[in-house]
C-alpha positions as CSV (number, residue, x, y, z in Angstrom):
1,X,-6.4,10.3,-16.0
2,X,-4.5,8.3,-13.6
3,X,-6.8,6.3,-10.7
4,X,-5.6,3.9,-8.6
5,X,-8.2,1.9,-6.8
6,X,-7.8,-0.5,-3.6
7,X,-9.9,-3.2,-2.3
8,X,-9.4,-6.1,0.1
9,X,-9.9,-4.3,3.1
10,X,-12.4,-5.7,6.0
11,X,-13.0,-6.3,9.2
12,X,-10.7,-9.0,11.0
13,X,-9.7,-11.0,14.1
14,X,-6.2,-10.3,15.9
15,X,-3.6,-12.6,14.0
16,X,-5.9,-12.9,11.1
17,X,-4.2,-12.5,7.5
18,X,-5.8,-9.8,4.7
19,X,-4.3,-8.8,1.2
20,X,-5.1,-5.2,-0.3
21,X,-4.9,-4.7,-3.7
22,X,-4.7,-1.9,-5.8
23,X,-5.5,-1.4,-9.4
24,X,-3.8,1.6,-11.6
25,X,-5.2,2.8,-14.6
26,X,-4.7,5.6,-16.9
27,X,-0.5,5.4,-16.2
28,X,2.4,3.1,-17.3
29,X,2.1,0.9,-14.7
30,X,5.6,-0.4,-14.8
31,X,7.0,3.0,-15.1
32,X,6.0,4.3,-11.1
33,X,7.3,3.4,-7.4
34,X,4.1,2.2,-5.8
35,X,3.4,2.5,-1.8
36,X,1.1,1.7,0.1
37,X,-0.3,4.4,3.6
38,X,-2.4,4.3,6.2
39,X,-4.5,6.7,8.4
40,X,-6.0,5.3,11.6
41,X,-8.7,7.3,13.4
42,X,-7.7,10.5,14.3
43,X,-3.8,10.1,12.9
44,X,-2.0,11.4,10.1
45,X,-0.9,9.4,7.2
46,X,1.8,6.4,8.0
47,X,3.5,5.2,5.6
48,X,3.8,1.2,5.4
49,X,5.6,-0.1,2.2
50,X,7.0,0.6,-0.9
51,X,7.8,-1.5,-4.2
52,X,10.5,-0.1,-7.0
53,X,9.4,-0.6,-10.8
54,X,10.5,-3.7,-11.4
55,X,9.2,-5.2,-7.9
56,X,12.8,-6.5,-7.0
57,X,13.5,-3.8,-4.6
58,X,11.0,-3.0,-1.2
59,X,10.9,-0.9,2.0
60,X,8.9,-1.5,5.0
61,X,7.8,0.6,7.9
62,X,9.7,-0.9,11.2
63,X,5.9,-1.2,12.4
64,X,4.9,-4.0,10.0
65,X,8.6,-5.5,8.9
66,X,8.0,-9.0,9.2
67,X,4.8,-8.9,8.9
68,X,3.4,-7.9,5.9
69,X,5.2,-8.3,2.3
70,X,4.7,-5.7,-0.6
71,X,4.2,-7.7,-4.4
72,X,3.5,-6.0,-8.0
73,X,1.8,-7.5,-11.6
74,X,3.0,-5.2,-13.6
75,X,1.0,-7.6,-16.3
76,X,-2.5,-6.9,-14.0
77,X,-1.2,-3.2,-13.3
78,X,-1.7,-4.1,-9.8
79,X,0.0,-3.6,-6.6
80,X,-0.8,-5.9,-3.6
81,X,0.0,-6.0,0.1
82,X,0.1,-9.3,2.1
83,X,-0.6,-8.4,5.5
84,X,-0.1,-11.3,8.4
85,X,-0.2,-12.1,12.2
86,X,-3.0,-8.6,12.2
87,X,-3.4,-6.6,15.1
88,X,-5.3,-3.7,16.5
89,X,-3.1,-1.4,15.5
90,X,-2.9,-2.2,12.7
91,X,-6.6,-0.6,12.0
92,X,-6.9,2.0,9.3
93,X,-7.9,3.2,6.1
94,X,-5.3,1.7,3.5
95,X,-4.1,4.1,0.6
96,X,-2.2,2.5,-2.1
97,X,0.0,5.6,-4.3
98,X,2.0,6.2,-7.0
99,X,5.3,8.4,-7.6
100,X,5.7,10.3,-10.7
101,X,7.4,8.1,-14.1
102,X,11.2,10.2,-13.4
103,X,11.2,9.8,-9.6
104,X,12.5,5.9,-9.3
105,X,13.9,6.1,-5.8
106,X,11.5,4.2,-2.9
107,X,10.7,6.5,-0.2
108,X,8.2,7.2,2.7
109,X,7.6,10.7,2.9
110,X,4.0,11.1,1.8
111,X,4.8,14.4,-0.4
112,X,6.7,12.3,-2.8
113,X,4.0,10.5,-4.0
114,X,1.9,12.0,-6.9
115,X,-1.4,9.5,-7.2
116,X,-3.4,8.5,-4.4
117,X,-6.5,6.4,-4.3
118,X,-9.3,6.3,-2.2
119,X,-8.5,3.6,0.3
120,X,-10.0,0.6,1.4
121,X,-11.2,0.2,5.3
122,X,-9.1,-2.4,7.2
123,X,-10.5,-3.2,10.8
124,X,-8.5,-5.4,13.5
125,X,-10.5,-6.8,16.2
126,X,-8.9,-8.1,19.3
C-alpha cells in the first residue's frame, strides 16, 4: 500500500523560510514523478512543483518560481520542498503526490497524479 506522508508544515512570519517533507512508502520511490499542491481556505487544489525521477528535471508554479526549490533522496524515499521569502498567500494545506511508475512526464494537472497524502498545515502570518 502506497502512503506518502508530509511534515514540516507550521505557523510562520512573512519572509520566514519552511521546508516540507514527504516520505513515500510502499512504492519504488525512484520509479514516480513527485509534486507537491496546495489548498488554501476555501480554494481548490494549486499545484506548486514537480520533480522528475531522477531529481534533475523540475517545474514550478509562476506563483512560487524563485522562491521555493523542489529536491528528492531517492536513498530516504523522500521528497522535500524548500520554501523562502513566505508570505500570506502562501497559506495552505501542503499535499505532496505521486504519479503512477509508466507516467514519467512532470505536469500540474491534479488528475495525473495517483498517490496523495494527507498534507501538512502551513500558516503565513503577516
Amino acid at each position: 500500500q502506497v502512503q506518502l506522508v508530509e511534515s514540516g508544515g507550521q505557523w510562520v512570519q512573512a519572509g520566514d523560510s519552511l521546508r516540507l517533507s514527504c516520505a513515500a512508502s510502499g512504492l519504488t520511490f525512484s520509479n514516480h514523478v513527485m509534486g507537491w499542491f496546495r489548498q488554501a481556505p476555501g480554494k481548490e487544489h494549486e499545484f506548486v512543483a514537480a520533480i522528475s525521477r531522477s531529481g534533475t528535471s523540475t517545474y514550478y508554479a509562476d506563483s512560487v518560481k524563485g522562491r521555493f526549490t523542489i529536491s528528492r533522496d531517492n536513498a530516504k524515499n523522500t521528497v522535500y520542498l524548500q520554501m523562502n521569502s513566505l508570505k500570506p498567500g502562501d497559506t495552505a494545506v501542503y499535499h505532496c503526490a505521486a504519479r503512477a511508475g509508466d507516467k514519467t512526464w512532470l505536469t500540474k494537472t491534479l488528475t495525473e497524479y495517483d498517490y496523495w497524502g494527507q498534507g501538512t498545515q502551513v500558516t503565513v502570518s503577516s
